[in-house]
PDB file of N, CA, C and O in Angstrom:
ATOM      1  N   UNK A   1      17.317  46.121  52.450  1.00  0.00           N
ATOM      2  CA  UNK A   1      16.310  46.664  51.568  1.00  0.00           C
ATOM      3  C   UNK A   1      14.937  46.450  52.212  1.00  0.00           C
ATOM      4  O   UNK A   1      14.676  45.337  52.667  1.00  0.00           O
ATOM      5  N   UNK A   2      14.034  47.453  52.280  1.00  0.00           N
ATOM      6  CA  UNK A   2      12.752  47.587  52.690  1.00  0.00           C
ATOM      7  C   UNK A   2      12.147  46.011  51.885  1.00  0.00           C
ATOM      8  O   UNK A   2      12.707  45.339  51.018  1.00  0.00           O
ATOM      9  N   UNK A   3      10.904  45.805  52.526  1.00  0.00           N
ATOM     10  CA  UNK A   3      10.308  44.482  51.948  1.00  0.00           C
ATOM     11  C   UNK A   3       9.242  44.955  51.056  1.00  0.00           C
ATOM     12  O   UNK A   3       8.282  45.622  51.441  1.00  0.00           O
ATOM     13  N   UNK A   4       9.464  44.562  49.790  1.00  0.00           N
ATOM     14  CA  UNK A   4       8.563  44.972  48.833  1.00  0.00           C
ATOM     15  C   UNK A   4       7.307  44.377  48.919  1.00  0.00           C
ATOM     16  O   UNK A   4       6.970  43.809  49.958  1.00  0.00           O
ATOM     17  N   UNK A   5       6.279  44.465  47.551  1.00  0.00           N
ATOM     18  CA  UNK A   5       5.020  44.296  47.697  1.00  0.00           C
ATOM     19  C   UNK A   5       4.650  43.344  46.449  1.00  0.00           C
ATOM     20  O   UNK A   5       3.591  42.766  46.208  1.00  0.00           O
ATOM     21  N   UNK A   6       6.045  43.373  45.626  1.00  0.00           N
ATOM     22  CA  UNK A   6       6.372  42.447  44.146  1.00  0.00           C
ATOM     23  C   UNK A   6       5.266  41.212  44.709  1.00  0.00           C
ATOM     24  O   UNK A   6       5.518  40.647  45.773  1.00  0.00           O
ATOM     25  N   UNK A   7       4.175  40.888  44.003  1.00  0.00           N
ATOM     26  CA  UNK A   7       3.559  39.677  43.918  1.00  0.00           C
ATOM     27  C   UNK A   7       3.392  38.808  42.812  1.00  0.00           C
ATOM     28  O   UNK A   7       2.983  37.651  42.912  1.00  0.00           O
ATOM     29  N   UNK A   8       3.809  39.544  41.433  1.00  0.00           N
ATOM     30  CA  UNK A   8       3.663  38.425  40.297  1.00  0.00           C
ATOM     31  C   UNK A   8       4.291  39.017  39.618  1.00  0.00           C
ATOM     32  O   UNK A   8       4.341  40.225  39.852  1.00  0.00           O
ATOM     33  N   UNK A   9       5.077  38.478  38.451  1.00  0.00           N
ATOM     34  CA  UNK A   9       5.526  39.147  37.103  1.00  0.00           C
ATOM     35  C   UNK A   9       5.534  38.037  36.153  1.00  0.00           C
ATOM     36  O   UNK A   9       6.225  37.076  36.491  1.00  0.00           O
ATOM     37  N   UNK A  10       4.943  37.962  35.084  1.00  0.00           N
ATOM     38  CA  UNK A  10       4.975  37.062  34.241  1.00  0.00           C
ATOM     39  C   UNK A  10       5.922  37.330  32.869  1.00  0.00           C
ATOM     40  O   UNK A  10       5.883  38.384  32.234  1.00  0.00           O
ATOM     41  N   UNK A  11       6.803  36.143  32.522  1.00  0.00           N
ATOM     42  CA  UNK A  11       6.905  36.250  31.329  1.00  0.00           C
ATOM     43  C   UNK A  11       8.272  37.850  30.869  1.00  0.00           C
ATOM     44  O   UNK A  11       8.081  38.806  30.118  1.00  0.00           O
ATOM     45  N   UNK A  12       8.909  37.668  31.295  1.00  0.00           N
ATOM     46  CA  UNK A  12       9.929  39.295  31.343  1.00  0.00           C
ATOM     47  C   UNK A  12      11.637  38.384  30.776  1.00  0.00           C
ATOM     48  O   UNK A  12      12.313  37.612  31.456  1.00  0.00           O
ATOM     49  N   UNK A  13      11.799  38.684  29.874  1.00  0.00           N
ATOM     50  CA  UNK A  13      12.919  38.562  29.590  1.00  0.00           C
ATOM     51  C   UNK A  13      13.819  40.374  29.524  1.00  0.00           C
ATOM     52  O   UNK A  13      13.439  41.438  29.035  1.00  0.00           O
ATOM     53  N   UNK A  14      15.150  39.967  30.299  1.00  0.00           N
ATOM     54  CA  UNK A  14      15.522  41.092  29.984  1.00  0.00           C
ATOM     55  C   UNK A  14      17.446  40.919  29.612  1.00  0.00           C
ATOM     56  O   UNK A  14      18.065  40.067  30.250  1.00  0.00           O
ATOM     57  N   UNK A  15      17.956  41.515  28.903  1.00  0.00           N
ATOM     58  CA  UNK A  15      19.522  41.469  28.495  1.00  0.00           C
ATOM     59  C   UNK A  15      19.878  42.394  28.995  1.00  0.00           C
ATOM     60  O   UNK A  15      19.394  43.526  28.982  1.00  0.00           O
ATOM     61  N   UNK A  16      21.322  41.751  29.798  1.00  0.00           N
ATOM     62  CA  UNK A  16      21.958  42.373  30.411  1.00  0.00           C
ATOM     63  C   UNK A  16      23.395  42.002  30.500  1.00  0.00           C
ATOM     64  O   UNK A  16      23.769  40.848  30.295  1.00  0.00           O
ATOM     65  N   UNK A  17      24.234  43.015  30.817  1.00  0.00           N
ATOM     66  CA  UNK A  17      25.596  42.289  30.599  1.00  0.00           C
ATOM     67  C   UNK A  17      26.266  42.020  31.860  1.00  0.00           C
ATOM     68  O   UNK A  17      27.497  42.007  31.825  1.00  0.00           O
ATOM     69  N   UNK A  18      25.782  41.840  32.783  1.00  0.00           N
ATOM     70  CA  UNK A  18      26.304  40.759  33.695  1.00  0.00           C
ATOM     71  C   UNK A  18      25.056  39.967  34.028  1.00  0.00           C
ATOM     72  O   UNK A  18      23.986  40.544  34.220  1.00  0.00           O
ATOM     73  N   UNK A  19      25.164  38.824  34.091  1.00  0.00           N
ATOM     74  CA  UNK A  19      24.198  37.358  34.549  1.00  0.00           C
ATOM     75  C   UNK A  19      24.423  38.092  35.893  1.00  0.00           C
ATOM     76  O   UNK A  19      23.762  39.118  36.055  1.00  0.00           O
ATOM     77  N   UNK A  20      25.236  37.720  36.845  1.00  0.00           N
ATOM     78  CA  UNK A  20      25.692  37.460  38.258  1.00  0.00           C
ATOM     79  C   UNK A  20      24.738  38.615  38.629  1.00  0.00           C
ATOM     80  O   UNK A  20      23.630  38.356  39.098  1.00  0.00           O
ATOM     81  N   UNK A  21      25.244  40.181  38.380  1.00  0.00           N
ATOM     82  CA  UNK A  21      24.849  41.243  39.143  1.00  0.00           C
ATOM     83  C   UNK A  21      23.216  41.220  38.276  1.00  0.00           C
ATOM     84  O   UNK A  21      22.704  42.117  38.946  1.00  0.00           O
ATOM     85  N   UNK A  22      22.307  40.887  37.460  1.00  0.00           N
ATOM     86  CA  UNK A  22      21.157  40.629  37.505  1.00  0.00           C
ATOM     87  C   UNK A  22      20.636  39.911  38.467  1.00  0.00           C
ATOM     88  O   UNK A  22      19.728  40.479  39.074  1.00  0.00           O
ATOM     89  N   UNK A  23      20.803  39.249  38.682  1.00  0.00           N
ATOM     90  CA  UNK A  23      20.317  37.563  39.475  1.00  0.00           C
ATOM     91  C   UNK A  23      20.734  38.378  41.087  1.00  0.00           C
ATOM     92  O   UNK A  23      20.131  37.998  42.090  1.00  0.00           O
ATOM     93  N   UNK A  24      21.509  39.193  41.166  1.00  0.00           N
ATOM     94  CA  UNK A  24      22.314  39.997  42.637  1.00  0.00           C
ATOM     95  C   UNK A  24      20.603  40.722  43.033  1.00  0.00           C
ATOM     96  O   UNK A  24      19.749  40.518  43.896  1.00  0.00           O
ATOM     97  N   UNK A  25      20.785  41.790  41.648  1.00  0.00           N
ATOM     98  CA  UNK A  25      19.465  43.023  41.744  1.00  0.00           C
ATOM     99  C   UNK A  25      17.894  42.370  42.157  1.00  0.00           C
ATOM    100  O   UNK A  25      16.989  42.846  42.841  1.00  0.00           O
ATOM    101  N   UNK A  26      17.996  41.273  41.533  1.00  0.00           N
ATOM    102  CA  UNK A  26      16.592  40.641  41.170  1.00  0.00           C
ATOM    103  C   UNK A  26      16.151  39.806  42.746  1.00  0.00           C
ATOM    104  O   UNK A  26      15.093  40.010  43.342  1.00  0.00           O
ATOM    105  N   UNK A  27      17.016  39.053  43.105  1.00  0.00           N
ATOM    106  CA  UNK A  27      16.689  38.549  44.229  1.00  0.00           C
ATOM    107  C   UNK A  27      16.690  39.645  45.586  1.00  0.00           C
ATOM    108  O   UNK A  27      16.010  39.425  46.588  1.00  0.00           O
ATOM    109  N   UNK A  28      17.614  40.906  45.420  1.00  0.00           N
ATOM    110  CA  UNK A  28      17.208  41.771  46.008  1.00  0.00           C
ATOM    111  C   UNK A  28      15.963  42.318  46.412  1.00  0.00           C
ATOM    112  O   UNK A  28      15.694  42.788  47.517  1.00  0.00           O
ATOM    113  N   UNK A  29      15.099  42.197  45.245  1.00  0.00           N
ATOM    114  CA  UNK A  29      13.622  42.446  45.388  1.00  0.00           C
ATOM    115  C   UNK A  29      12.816  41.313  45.280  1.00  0.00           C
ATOM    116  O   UNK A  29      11.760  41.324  44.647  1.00  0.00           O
ATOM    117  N   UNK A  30      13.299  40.237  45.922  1.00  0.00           N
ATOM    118  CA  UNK A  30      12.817  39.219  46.404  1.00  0.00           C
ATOM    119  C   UNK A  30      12.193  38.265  45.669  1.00  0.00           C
ATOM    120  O   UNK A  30      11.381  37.554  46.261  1.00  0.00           O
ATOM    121  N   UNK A  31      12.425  38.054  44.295  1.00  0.00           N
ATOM    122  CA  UNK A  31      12.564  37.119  43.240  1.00  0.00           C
ATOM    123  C   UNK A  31      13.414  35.860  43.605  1.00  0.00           C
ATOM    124  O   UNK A  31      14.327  36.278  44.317  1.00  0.00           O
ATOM    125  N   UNK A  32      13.498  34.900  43.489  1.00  0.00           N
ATOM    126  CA  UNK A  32      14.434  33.611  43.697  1.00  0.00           C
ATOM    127  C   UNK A  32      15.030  33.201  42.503  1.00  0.00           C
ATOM    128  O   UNK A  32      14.464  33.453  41.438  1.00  0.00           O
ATOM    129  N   UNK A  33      16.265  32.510  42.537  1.00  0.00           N
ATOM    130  CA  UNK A  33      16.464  31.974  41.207  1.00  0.00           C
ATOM    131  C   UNK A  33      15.964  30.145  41.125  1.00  0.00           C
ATOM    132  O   UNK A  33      16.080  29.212  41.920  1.00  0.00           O
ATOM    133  N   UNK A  34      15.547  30.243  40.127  1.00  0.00           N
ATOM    134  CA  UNK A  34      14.716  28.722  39.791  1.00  0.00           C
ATOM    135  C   UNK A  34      15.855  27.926  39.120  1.00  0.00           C
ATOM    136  O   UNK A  34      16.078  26.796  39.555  1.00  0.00           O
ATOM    137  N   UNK A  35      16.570  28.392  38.137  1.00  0.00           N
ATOM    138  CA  UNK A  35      17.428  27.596  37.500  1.00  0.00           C
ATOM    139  C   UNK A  35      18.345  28.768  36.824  1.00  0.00           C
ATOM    140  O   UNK A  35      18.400  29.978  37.043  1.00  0.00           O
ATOM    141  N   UNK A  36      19.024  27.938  35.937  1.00  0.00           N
ATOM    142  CA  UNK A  36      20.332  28.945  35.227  1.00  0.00           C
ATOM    143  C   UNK A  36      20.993  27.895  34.309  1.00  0.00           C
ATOM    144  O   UNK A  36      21.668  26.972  34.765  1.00  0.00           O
ATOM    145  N   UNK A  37      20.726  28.114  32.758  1.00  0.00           N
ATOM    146  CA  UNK A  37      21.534  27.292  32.162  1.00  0.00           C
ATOM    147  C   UNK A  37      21.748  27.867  30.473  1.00  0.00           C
ATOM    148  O   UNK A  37      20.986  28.710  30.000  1.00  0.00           O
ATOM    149  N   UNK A  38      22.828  27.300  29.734  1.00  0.00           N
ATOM    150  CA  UNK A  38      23.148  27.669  28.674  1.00  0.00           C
ATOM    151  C   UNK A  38      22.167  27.349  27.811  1.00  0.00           C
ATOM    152  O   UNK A  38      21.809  26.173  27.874  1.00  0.00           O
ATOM    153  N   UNK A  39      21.247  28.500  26.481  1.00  0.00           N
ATOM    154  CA  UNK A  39      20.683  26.998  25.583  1.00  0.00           C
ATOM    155  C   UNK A  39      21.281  27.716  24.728  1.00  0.00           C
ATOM    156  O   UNK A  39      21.932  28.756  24.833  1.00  0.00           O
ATOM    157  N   UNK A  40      20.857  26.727  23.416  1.00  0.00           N
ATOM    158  CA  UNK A  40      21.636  27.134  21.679  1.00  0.00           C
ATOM    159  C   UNK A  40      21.197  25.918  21.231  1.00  0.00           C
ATOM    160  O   UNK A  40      20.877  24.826  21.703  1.00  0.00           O
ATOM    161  N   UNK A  41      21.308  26.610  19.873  1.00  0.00           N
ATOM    162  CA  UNK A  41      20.481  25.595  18.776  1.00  0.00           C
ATOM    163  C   UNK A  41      19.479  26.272  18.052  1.00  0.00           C
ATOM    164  O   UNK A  41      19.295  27.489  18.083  1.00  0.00           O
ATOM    165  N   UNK A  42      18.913  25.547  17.478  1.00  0.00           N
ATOM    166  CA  UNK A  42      17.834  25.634  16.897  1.00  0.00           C
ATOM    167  C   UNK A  42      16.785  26.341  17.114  1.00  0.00           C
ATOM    168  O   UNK A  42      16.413  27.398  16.603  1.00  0.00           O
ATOM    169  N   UNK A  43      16.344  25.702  17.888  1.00  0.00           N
ATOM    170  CA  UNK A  43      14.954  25.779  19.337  1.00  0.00           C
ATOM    171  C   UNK A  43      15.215  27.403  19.939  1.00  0.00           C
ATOM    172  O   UNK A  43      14.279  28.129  20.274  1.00  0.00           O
ATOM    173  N   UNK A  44      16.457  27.753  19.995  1.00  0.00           N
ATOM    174  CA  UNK A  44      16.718  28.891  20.772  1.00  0.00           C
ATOM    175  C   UNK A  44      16.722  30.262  19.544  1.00  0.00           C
ATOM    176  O   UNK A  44      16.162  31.353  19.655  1.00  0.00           O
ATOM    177  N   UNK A  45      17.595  29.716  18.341  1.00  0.00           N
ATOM    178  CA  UNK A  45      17.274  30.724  17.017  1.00  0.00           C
ATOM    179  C   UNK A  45      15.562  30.776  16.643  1.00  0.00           C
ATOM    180  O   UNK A  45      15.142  31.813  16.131  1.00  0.00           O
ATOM    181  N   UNK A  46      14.771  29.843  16.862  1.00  0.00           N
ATOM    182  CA  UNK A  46      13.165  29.793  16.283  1.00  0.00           C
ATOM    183  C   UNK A  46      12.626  30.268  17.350  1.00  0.00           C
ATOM    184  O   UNK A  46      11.553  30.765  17.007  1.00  0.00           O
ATOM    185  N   UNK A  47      12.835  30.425  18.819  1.00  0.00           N
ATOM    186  CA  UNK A  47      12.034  31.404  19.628  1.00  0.00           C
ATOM    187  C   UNK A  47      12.415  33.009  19.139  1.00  0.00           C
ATOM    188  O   UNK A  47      11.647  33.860  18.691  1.00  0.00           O
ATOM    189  N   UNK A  48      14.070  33.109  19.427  1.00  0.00           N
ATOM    190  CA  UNK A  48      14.201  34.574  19.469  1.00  0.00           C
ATOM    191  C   UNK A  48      14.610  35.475  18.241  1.00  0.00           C
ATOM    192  O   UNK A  48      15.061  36.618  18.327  1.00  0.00           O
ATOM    193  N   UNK A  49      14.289  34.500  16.657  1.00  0.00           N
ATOM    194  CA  UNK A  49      14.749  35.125  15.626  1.00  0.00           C
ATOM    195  C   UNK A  49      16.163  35.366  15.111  1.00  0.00           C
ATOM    196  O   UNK A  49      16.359  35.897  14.018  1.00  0.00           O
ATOM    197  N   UNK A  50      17.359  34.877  16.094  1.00  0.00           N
ATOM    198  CA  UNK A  50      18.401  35.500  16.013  1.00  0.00           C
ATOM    199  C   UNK A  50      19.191  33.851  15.743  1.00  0.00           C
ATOM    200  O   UNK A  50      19.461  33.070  16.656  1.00  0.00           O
ATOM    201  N   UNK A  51      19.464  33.597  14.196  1.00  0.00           N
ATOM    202  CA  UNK A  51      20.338  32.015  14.406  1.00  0.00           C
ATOM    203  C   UNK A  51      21.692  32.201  15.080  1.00  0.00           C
ATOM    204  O   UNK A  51      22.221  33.288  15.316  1.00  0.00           O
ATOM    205  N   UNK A  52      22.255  30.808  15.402  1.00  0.00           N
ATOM    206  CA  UNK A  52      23.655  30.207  15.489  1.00  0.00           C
ATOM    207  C   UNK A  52      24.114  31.389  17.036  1.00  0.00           C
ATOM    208  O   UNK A  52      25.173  31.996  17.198  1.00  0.00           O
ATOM    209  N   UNK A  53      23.004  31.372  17.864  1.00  0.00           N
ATOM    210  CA  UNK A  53      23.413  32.031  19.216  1.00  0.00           C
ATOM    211  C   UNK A  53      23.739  31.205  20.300  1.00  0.00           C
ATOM    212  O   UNK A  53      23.552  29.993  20.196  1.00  0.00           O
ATOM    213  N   UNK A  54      24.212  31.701  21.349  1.00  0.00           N
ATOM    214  CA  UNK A  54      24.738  30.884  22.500  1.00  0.00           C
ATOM    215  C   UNK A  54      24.039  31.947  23.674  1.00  0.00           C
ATOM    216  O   UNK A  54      24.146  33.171  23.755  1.00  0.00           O
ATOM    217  N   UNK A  55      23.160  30.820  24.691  1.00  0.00           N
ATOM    218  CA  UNK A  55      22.552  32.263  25.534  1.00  0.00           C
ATOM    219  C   UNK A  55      23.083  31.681  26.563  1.00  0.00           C
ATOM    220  O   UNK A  55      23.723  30.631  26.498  1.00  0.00           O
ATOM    221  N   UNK A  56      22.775  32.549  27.955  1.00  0.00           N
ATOM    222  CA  UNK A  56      22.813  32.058  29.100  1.00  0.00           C
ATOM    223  C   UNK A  56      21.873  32.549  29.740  1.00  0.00           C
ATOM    224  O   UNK A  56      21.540  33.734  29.736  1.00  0.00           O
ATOM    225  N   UNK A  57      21.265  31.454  30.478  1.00  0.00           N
ATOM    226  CA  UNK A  57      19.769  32.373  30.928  1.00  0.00           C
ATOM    227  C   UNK A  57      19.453  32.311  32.381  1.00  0.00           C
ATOM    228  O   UNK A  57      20.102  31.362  32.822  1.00  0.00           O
ATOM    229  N   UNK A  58      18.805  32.837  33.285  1.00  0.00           N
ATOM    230  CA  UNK A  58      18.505  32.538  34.602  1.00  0.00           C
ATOM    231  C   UNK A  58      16.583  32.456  34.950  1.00  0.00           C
ATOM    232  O   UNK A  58      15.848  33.443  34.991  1.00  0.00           O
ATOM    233  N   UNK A  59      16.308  31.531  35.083  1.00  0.00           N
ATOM    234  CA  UNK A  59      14.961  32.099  35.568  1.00  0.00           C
ATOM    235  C   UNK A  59      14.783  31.785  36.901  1.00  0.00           C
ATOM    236  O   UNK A  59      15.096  30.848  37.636  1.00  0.00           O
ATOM    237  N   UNK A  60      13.898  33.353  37.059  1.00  0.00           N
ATOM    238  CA  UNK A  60      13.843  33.740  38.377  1.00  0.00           C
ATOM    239  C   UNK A  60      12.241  33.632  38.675  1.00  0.00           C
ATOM    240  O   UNK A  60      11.362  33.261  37.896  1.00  0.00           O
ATOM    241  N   UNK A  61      12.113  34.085  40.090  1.00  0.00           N
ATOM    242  CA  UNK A  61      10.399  33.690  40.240  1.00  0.00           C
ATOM    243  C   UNK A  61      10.348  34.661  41.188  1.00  0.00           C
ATOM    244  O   UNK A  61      11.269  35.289  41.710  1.00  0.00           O
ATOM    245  N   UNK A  62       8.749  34.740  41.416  1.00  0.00           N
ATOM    246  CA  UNK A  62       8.253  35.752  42.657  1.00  0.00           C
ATOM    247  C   UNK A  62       7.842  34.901  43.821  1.00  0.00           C
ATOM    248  O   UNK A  62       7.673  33.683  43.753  1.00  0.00           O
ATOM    249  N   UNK A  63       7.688  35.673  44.946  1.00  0.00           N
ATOM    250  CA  UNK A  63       7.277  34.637  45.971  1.00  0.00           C
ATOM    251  C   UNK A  63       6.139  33.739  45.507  1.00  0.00           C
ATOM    252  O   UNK A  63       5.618  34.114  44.456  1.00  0.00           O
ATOM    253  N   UNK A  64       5.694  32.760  45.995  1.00  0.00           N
ATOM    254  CA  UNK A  64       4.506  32.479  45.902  1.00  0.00           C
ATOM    255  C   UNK A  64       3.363  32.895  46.746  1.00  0.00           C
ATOM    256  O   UNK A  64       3.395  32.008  47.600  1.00  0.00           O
ATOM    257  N   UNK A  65       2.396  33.650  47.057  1.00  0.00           N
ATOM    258  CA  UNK A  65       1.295  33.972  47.518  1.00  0.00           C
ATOM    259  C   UNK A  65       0.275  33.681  47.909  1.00  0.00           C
ATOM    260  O   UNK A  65      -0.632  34.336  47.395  1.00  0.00           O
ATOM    261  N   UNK A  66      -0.040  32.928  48.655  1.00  0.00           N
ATOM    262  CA  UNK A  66      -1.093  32.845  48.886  1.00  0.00           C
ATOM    263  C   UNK A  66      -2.767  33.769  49.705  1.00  0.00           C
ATOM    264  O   UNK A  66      -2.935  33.760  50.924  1.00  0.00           O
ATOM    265  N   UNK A  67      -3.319  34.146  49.171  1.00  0.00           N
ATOM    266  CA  UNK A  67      -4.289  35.329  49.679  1.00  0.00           C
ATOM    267  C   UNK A  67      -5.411  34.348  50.266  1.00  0.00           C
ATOM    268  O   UNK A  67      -5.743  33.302  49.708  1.00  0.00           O
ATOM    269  N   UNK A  68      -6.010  34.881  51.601  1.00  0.00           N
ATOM    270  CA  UNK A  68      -6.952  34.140  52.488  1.00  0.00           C
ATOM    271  C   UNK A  68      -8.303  34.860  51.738  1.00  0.00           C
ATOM    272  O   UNK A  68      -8.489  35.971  51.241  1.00  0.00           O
ATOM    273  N   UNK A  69      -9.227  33.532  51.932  1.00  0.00           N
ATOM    274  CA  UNK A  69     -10.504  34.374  50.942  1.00  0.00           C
ATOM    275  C   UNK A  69     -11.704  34.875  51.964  1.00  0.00           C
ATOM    276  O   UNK A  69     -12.683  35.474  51.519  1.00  0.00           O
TER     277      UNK A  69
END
C-alpha cells in the first residue's frame, strides 16, 4: 500500500463485525494497535447508553509526528 499522509484522528469509535479484519484495514493505513481488551459493566452501559453489554475493543493510534518549526 502506497504511504499515506494520515497524521491525526481523534476520538473515532467505529462497529464492526470482525475485530481482527478492522485492526488488519486500520494498521494498513498505518495506525498501530495500542491495546485490545474486553470491557462490561456499568462504566461501559453509562458511556454508551446501552446496559448489561459485553464489548471488545481495540485502540488504535496514528503515527506520532513530529513537524520541524
Amino acid at each position: 500500500m502506497a504511504k499515506n499522509k494520515l497524521l491525526s484522528m481523534h476520538n473515532v469509535g467505529i462497529v464492526v463485525k470482525s475485530l481482527d479484519d478492522a485492526i488488519s484495514f486500520f494498521t494498513e493505513l498505518g495506525l498501530k494497535l495500542e491495546g485490545r481488551q474486553t470491557i462490561e459493566g456499568e462504566w461501559s452501559g453509562r458511556v454508551t447508553g446501552v446496559d448489561s453489554q459485553v464489548v471488545e475493543i481495540a485502540m488504535m493510534v496514528t503515527p506520532r509526528w513530529t513537524q520541524s518549526a
